[in-house]
mmCIF file of the N, C-alpha and C atoms, coordinates in Angstrom:
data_MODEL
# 
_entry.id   MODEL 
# 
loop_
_atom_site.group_PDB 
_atom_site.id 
_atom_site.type_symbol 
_atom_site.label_atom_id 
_atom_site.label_alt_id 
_atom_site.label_comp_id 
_atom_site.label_asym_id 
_atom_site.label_entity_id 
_atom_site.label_seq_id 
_atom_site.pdbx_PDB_ins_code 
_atom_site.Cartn_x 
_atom_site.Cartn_y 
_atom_site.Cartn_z 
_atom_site.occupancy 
_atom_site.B_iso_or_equiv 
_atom_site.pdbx_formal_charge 
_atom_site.auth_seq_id 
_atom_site.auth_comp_id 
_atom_site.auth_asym_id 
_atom_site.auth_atom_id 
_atom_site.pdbx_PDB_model_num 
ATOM 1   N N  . UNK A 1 1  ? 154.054 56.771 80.070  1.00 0.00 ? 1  UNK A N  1 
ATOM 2   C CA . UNK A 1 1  ? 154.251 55.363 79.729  1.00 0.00 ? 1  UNK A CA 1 
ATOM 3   C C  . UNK A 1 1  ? 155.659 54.900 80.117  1.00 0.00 ? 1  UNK A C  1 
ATOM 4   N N  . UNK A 1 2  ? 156.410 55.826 80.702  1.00 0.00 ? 2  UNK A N  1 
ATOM 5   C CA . UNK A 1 2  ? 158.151 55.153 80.831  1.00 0.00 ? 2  UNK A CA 1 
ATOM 6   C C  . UNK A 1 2  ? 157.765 54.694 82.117  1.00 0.00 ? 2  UNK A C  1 
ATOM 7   N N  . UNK A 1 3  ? 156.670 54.416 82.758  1.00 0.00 ? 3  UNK A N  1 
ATOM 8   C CA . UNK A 1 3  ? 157.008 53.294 84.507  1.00 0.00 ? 3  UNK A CA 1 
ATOM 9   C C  . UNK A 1 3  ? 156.510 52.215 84.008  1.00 0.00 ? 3  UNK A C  1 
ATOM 10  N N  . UNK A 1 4  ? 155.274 51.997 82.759  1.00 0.00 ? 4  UNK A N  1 
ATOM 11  C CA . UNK A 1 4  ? 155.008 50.625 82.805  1.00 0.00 ? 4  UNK A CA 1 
ATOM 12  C C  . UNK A 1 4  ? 156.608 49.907 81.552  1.00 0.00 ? 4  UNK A C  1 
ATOM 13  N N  . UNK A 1 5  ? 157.181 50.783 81.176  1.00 0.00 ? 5  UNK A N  1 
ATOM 14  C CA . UNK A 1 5  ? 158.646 50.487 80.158  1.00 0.00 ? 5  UNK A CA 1 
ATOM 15  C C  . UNK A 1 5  ? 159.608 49.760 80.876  1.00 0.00 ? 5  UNK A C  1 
ATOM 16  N N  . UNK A 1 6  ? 159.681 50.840 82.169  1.00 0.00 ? 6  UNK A N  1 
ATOM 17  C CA . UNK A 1 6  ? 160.099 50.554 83.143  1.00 0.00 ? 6  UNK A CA 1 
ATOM 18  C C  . UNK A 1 6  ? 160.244 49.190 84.097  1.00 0.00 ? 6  UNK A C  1 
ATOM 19  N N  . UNK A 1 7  ? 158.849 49.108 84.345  1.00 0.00 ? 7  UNK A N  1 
ATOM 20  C CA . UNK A 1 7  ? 158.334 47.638 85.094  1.00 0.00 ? 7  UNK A CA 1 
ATOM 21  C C  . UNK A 1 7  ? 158.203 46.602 84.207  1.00 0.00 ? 7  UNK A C  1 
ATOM 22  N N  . UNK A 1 8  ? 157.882 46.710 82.720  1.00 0.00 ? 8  UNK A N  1 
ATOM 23  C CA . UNK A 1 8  ? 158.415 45.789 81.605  1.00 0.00 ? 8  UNK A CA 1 
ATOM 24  C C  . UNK A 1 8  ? 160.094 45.111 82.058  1.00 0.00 ? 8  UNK A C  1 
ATOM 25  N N  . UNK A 1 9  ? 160.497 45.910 81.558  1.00 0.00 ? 9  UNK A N  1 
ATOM 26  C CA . UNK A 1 9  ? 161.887 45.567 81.084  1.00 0.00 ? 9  UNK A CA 1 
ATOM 27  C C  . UNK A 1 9  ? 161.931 45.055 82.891  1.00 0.00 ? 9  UNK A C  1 
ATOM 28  N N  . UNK A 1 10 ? 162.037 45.578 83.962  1.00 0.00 ? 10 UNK A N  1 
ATOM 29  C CA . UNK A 1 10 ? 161.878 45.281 85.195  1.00 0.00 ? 10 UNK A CA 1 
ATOM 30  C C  . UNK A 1 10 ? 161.734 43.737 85.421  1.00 0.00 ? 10 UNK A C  1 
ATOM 31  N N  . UNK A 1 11 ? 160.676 43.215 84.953  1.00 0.00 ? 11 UNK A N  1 
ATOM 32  C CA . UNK A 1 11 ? 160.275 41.932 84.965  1.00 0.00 ? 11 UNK A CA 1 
ATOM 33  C C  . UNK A 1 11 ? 161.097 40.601 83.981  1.00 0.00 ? 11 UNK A C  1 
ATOM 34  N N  . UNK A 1 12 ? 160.341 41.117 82.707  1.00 0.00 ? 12 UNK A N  1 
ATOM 35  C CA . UNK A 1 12 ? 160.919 40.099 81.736  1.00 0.00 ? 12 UNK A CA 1 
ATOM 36  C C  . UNK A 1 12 ? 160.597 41.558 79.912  1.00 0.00 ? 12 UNK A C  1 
ATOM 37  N N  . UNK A 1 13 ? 162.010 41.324 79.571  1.00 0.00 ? 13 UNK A N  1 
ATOM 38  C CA . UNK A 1 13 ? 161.892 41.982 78.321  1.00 0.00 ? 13 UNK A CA 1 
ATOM 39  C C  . UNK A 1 13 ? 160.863 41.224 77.398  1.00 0.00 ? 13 UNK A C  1 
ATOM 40  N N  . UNK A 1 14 ? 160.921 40.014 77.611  1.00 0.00 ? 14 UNK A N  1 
ATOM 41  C CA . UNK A 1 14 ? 160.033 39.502 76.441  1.00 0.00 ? 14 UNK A CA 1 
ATOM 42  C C  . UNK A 1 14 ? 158.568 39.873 76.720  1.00 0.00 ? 14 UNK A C  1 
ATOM 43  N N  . UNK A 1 15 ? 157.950 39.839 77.745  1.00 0.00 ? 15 UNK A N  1 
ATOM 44  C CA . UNK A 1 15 ? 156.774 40.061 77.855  1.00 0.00 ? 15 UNK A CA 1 
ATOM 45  C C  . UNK A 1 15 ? 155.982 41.384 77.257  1.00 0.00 ? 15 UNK A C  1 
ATOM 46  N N  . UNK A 1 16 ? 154.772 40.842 76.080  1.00 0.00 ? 16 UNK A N  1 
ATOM 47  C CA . UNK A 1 16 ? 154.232 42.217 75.117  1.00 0.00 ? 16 UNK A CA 1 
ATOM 48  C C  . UNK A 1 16 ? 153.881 42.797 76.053  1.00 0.00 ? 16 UNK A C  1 
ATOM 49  N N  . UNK A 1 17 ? 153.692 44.532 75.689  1.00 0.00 ? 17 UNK A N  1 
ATOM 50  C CA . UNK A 1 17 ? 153.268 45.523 76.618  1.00 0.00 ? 17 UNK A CA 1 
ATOM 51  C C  . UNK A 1 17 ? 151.945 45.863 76.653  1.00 0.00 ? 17 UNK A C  1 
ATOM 52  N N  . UNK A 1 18 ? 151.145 44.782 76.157  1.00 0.00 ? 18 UNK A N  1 
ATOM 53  C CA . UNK A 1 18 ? 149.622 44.465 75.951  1.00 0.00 ? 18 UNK A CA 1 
ATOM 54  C C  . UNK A 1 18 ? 149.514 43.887 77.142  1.00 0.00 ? 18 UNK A C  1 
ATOM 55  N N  . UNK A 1 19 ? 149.747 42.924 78.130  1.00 0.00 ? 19 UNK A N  1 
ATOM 56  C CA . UNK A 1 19 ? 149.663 42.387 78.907  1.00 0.00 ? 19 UNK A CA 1 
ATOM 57  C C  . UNK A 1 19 ? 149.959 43.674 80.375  1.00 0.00 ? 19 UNK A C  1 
ATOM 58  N N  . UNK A 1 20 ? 151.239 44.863 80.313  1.00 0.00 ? 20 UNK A N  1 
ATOM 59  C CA . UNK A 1 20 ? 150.946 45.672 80.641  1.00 0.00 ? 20 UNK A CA 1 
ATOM 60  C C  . UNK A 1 20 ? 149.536 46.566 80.969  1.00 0.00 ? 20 UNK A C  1 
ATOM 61  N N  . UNK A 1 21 ? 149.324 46.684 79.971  1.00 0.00 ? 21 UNK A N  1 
ATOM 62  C CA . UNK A 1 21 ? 148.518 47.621 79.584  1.00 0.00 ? 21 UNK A CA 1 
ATOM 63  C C  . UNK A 1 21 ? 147.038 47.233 80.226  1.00 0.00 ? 21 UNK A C  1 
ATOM 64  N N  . UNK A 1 22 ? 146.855 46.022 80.231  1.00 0.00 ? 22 UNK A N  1 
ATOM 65  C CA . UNK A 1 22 ? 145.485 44.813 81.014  1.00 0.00 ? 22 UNK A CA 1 
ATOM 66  C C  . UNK A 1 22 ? 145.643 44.773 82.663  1.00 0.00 ? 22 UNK A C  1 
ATOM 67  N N  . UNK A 1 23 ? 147.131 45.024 83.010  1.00 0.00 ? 23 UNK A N  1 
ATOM 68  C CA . UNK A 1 23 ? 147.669 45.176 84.622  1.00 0.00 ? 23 UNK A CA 1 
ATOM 69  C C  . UNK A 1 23 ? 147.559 46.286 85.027  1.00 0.00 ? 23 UNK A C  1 
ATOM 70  N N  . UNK A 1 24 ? 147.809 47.386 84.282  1.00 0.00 ? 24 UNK A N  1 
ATOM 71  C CA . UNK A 1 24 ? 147.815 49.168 84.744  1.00 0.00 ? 24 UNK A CA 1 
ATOM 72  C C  . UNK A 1 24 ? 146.094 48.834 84.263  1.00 0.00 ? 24 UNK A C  1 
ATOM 73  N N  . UNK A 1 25 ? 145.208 48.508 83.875  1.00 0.00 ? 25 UNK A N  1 
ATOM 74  C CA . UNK A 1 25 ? 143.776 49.231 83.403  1.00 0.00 ? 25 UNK A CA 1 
ATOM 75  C C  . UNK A 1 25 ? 143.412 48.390 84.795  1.00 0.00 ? 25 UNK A C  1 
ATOM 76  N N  . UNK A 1 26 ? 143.753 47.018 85.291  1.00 0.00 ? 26 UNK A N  1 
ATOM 77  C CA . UNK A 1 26 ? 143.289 46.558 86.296  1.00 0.00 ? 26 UNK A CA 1 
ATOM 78  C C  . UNK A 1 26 ? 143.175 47.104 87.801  1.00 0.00 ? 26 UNK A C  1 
ATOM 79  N N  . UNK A 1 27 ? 144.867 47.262 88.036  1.00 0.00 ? 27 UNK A N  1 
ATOM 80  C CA . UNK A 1 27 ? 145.224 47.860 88.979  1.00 0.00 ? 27 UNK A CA 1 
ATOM 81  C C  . UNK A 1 27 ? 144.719 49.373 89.440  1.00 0.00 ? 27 UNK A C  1 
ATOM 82  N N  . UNK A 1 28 ? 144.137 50.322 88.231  1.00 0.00 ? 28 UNK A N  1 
ATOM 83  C CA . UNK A 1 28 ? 143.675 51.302 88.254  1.00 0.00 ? 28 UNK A CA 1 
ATOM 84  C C  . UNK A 1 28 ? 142.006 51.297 88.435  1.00 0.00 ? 28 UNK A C  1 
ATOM 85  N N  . UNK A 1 29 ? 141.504 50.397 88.136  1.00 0.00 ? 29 UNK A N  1 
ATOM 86  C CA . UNK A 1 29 ? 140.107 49.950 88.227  1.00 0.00 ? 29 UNK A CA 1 
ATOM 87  C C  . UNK A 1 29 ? 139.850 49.292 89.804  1.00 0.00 ? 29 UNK A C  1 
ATOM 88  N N  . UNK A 1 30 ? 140.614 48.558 90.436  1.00 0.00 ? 30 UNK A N  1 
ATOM 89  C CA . UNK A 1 30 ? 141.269 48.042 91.240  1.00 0.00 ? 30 UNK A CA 1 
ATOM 90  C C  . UNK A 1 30 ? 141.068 49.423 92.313  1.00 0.00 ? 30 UNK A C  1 
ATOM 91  N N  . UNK A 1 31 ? 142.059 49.822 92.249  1.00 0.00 ? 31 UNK A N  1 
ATOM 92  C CA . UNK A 1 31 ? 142.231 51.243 93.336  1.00 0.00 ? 31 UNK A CA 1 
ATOM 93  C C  . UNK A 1 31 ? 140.921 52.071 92.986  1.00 0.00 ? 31 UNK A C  1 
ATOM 94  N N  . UNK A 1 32 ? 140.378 52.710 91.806  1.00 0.00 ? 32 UNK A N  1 
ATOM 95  C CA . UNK A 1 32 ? 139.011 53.150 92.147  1.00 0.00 ? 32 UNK A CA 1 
ATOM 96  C C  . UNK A 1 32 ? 138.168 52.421 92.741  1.00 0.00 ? 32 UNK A C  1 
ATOM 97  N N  . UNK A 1 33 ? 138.267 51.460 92.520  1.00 0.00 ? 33 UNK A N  1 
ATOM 98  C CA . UNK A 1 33 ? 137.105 50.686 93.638  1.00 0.00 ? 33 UNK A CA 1 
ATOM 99  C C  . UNK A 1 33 ? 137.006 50.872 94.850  1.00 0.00 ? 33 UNK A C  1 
ATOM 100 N N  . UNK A 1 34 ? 138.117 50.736 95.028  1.00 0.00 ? 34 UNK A N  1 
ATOM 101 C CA . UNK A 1 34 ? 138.899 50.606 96.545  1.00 0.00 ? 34 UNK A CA 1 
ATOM 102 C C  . UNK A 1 34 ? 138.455 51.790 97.384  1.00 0.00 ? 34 UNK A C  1 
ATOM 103 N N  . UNK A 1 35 ? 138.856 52.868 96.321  1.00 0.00 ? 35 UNK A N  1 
ATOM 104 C CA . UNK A 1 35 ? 138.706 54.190 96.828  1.00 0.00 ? 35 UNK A CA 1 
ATOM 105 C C  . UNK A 1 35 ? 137.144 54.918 97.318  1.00 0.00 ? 35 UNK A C  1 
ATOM 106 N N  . UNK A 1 36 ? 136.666 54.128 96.152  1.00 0.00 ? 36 UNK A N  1 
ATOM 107 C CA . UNK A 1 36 ? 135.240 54.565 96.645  1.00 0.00 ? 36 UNK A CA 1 
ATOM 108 C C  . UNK A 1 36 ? 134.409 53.810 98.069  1.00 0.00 ? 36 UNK A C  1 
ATOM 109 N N  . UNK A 1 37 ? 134.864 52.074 97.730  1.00 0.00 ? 37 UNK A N  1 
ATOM 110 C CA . UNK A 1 37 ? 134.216 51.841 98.960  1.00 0.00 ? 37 UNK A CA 1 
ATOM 111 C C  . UNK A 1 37 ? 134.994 52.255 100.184 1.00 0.00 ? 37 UNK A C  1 
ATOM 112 N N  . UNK A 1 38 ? 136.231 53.042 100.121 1.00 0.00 ? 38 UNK A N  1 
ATOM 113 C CA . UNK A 1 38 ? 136.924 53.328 101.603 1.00 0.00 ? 38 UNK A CA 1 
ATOM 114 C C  . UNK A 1 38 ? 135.853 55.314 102.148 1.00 0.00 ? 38 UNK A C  1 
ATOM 115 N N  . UNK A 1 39 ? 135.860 55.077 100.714 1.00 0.00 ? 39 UNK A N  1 
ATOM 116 C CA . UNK A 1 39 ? 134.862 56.877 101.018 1.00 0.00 ? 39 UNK A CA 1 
ATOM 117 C C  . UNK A 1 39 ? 133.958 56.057 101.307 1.00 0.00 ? 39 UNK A C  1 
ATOM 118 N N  . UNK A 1 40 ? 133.033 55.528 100.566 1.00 0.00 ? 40 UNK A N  1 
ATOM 119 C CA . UNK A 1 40 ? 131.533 55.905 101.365 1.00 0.00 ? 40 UNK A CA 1 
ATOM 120 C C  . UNK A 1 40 ? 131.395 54.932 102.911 1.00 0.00 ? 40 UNK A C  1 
ATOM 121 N N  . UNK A 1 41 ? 132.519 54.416 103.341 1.00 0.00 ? 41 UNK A N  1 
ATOM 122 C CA . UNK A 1 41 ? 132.459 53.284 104.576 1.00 0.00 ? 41 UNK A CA 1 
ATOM 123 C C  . UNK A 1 41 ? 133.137 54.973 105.505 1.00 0.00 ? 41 UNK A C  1 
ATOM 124 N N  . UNK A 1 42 ? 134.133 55.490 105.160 1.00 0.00 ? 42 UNK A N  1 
ATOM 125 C CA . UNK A 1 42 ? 134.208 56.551 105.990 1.00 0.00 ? 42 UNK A CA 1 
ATOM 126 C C  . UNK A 1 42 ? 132.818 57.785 106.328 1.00 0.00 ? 42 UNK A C  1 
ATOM 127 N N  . UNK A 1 43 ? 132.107 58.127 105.082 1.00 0.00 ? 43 UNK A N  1 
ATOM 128 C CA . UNK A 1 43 ? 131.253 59.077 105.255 1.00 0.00 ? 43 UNK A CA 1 
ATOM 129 C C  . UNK A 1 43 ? 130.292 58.096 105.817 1.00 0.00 ? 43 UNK A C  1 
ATOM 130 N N  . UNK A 1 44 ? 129.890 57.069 106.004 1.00 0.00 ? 44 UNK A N  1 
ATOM 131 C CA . UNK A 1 44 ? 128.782 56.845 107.248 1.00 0.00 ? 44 UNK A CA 1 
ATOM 132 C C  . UNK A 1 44 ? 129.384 56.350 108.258 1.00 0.00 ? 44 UNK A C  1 
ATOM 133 N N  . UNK A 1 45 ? 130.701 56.528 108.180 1.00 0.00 ? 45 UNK A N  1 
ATOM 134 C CA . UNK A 1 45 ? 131.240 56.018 109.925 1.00 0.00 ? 45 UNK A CA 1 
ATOM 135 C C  . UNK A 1 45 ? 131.156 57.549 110.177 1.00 0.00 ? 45 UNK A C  1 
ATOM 136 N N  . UNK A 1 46 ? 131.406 58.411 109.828 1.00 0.00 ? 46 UNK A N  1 
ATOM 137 C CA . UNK A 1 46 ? 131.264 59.842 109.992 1.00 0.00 ? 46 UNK A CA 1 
ATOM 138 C C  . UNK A 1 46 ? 129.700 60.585 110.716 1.00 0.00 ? 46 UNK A C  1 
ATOM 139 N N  . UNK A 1 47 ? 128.943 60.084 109.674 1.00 0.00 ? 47 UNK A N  1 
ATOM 140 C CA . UNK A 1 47 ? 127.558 60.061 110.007 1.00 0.00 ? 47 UNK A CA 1 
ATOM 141 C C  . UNK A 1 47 ? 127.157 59.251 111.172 1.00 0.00 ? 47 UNK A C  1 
# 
């Protein structure tokens, strides 16, 4: 938890770390997505 503390204070101290916490679950939901449609677009360019 000290990079989103980090990128808190980074930004704006006032901002709750609830609003964090909605950006890291996004951004991480975000990149699995990502990740999967970059796999299965590679395994049938493969195929």
């Amino acid at each position: 938890m000290q990079i989103v503390e980090r990128v808190r204070l980074g930004h704006d101290p006032t901002i709750p770390v609830q609003i964090d916490y909605v950006d890291l679950c996004g951004w991480v939901f975000g990149s699995l997505t990502i990740g999967l449609l970059m796999e299965r677009y590679v395994v049938r360019a493969q195929q």
